[in-house]
N, C-alpha and C positions, 0 to 999 in steps of 0.2 A: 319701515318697521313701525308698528302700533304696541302700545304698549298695554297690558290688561292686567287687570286684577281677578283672579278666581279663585269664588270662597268650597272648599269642597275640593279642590285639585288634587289631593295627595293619593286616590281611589276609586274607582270604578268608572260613571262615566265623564266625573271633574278630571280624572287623570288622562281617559283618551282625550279629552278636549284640549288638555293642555301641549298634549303628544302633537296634536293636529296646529297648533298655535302657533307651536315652537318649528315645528315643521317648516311650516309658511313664512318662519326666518322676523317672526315677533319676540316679544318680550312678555313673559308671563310671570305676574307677582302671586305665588299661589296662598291662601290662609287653608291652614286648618289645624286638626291638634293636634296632629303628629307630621312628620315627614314634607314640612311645608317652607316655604320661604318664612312667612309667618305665623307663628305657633299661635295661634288663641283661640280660645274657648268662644264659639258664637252664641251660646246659648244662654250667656252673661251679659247685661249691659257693658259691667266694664273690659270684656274680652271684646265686645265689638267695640267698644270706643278704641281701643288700643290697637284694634286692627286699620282701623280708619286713619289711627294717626300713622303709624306704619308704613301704610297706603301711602299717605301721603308725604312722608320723608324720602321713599324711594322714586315716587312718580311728584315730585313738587309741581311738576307743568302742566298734573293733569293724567285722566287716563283716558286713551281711546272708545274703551269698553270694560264695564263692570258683568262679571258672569256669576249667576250666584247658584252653586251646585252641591254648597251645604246639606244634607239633611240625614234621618237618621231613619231606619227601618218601619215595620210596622211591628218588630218582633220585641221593640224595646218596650217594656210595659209600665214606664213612665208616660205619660202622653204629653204633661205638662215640657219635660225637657224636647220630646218630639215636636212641636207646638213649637218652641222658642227658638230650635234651633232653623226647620224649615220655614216659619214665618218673618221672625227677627234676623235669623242669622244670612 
């Protein structure tokens, strides 16, 4: 068993991934801002700092694989938050 971290898992194709993960009889720590192992805003410094530490309380030894599947539309007409979340997050 590997254990992963993925940011974006609680929806679309973070959530088949994690489907496909878990399948394969892994461990998957999913982030996002809703419906997730860990709930944080990526699009924050301190929502990623909090995920990392998160990250790191559950997997202290380390993780297999980082997946990062965060991101948000083209239809959100923010760009700056789109920007932060699919680049930063």
């Amino acid at each position: 068993m590997r254990i992963y971290a993925l940011t974006g898992g609680a929806t679309g194709i973070g959530a088949a991934i994690k489907q496909r993960l878990l399948a394969n009889g892994h461990q998957v720590i999913v982030v996002d801002v809703t419906d997730a192992d860990i709930i944080a805003d990526l699009s924050t410094a301190d929502g990623r700092q909090r995920a990392i530490d998160d990250i790191h309380e559950r997997a202290p030894d380390g993780l297999d694989g980082l997946i990062t599947c965060a991101g948000l539309g083209s239809h959100i007409p923010d760009r700056g938050l789109v920007t932060r979340v699919i680049y930063f997050g």
